[in-house]
C-alpha angles and dihedrals in degrees: 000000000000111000119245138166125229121268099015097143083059093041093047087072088137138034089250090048095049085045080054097048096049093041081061107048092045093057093046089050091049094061103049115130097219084056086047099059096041080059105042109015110071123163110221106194097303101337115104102219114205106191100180092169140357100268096049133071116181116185128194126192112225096180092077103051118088098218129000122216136198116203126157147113152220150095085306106019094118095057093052086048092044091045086053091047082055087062114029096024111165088021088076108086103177150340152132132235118185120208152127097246109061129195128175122261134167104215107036126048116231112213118192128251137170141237142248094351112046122234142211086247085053091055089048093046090054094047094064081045091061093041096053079047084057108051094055111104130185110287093057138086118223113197108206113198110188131174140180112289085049092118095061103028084053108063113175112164103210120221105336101348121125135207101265087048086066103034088048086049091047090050091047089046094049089057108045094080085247125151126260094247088047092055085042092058091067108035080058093053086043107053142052097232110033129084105038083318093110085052085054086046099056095033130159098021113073133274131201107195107216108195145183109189128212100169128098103270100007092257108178098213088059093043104101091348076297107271095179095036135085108256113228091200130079134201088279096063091045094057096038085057081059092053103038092056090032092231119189105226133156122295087232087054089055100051104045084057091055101041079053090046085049091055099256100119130042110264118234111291102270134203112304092022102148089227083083104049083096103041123088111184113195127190106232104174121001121158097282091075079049090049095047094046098053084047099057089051095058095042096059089054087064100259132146103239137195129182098210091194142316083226110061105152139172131052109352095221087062101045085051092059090051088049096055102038081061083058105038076054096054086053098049104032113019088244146164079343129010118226141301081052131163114194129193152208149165138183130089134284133201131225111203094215117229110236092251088040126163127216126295140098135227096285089044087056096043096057096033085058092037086052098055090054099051114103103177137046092233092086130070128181131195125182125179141165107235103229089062104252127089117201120316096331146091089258133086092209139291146294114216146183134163089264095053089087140003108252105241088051093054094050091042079065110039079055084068100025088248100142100132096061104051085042088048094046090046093047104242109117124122121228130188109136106216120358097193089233130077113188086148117253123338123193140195135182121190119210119196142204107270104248 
């Protein structure tokens, strides 16, 4: 089934909103999981055939392997398992994927988990995850699809943590304006699955790591807070990340950190652990396949295109400002591109939240700021996350031109993080519900020729 958001025929009013639109919705197609695995993962005769690029084959036997597993999480984890059931059907004899976008599936059960917040079904849910990761013994193959959204939907307290420790600690963490690897330093140190512990829990049978990445350079040890990968961060970091964004967590989050920066407690698995020597981890979607996509639609419209970057970090109303001065730069001067033009970026931005803040998310953010600076209808900016849902909120991000709010307005908003309401009121909000992808956000902004 094609993606789509709700109310395009209303929010293609224009031929650069409907460009925007379809940019969008290419890239978030691209980069389905379901769509991934079609194109990498093969079965020849009873060889399970991994072709993460065009330069690299890997083949696995199953034949030799006495059960085969499939565990995992994350926003789309479903979709990859489901994409592997398509191929290897009754080969599958068990697993468990957790996640907040179920599909059915015959051979895998699918538990339920929550994002961005984790939950106590999420921990139960886990649980039956590590104990599916236990039970694997030597002989068998266990297949791991993680996605974007793993860290949340994955909740593991570690030693005597409990579940609002951690969810205090995630909301805390949401809000501080800190990187995804710094929040990830701590939600490792501070769980039982995450950074290389789900390898040492499946240790010694063999493990394929099977993964859609959503984070800025598609680092394994940040996908899903790396559960199959070695974590270059230790108790230290994770407690120097609380104190450089003075962020207010549980006493009992504190001093477990602490206790494991003391030497009580084992550090993460780290590179040359032997717990790896059987895990292979592949990177099977990321934003670049977004990226490329959008691009290609815009191409063959007869744009000028640029991807800017696949790692654009840091606020995103700042980022915003930088991404329509670039345009405002195509329409004066020709460069770097001469309109029409359509240029591009992914990553994934940040919003430090004011005490008394509103709803949004980063995308939205990042519109509602791209949107005050505009001064001319010839520009159009969209902005998304890819799995559908930006921040906290029902929307995925936002559709904007100069003529969406009035600026004072807007700015009136992003002072109280408020963006969700004025988008919503203006009408400009994109809504798909879950996208069954999640390659982090992914924005486009269309120049045209001045009329």
């Amino acid at each position: 089934m094609s993606f789509t958001f709700a109310d395009e025929d209303r929010l293609a009013r224009t031929q650069a909103h409907e460009l925007a639109l379809s940019c969008l919705i290419a890239g978030i197609e691209a980069a389905n999981p379901r769509r991934a695995v079609d194109r990498i993962v093969d079965l020849d005769g009873s060889d399970l055939l991994v072709r993460p690029d065009d330069d690299s084959t890997y083949r696995y036997d199953l034949d030799v392997y006495d059960r085969i597993l499939v565990v995992g999480g994350g926003n789309a984890a479903a979709h990859l398992a489901s994409g592997l059931e398509g191929i290897l059907d009754t080969r599958i004899d068990d697993g468990v994927v957790v996640t907040d976008d179920p599909v059915a599936i015959e051979h895998v059960d699918i538990e339920p988990g929550d994002h961005p917040v984790p939950s106590e079904r999420g921990v139960e849910s886990t649980r039956s995850l590590l104990d599916a990761a236990d039970r694997a013994g030597e002989g068998d193959l266990v297949l791991a699809a993680f996605t974007g959204g793993g860290s949340a939907l994955l909740p593991a307290p570690a030693g005597d943590l409990a579940l609002d420790d951690l969810r205090a600690t995630a909301e805390a963490l949401l809000a501080s304006g800190a990187t995804i690897d710094e929040i990830n330093a701590v939600r490792k140190h501070c769980s039982a699955i995450k950074g290389g512990r789900l390898a040492r829990r499946a240790a010694p049978a063999t493990v394929v790591g099977l993964v859609v990445s959503d984070v800025i350079g598609d680092d394994r040890s940040v996908i899903a807070s790396g559960p199959l990968a070695p974590d270059p961060t230790t108790y230290a970091d994770a407690l120097a990340v609380l104190d450089r964004y003075d962020v207010d967590v549980p006493a009992a989050v504190r001093e477990h950190l602490q206790c494991g920066d003391d030497g009580d407690f084992a550090e993460t698995p780290t590179d040359g652990d032997p717990v790896f020597e059987r895990v292979e981890t592949h990177i099977i979607a990321s934003a670049t396949d977004a990226l490329d996509a959008a691009r290609g639609v815009a191409a063959d419209r007869g744009y000028d295109t640029a991807i800017l970057s696949s790692r654009v970090r840091g606020e995103a109303r700042e980022a915003a400002r930088t991404h329509v001065a670039i345009a405002e730069e195509c329409r004066a001067t020709g460069n770097p591109l001469t309109p029409p033009a359509v240029v591009l970026s992914g990553g994934e931005t940040t919003v430090t939240l004011t005490d008394d803040h509103g709803s949004g998310g980063p995308n939205q953010e990042f519109a509602l700021s791209a949107a005050c600076e505009l001064d001319a209808a010839d520009i159009v900016v969209a902005s998304v996350d890819t799995d559908g849902i930006d921040g906290n909120t029902d929307a995925a991000g936002a559709l904007v031109d100069a003529e969406t709010i009035d600026p004072a307005a807007g700015r009136a908003a992003l002072d109280r993080n408020d963006a969700y309401s004025v988008l919503d009121e203006a009408g400009a909000l994109l809504r798909s519900g879950p996208s069954g992808t999640n390659v982090n956000d992914l924005r486009v902004i269309v120049v045209e020729e001045r009329s």
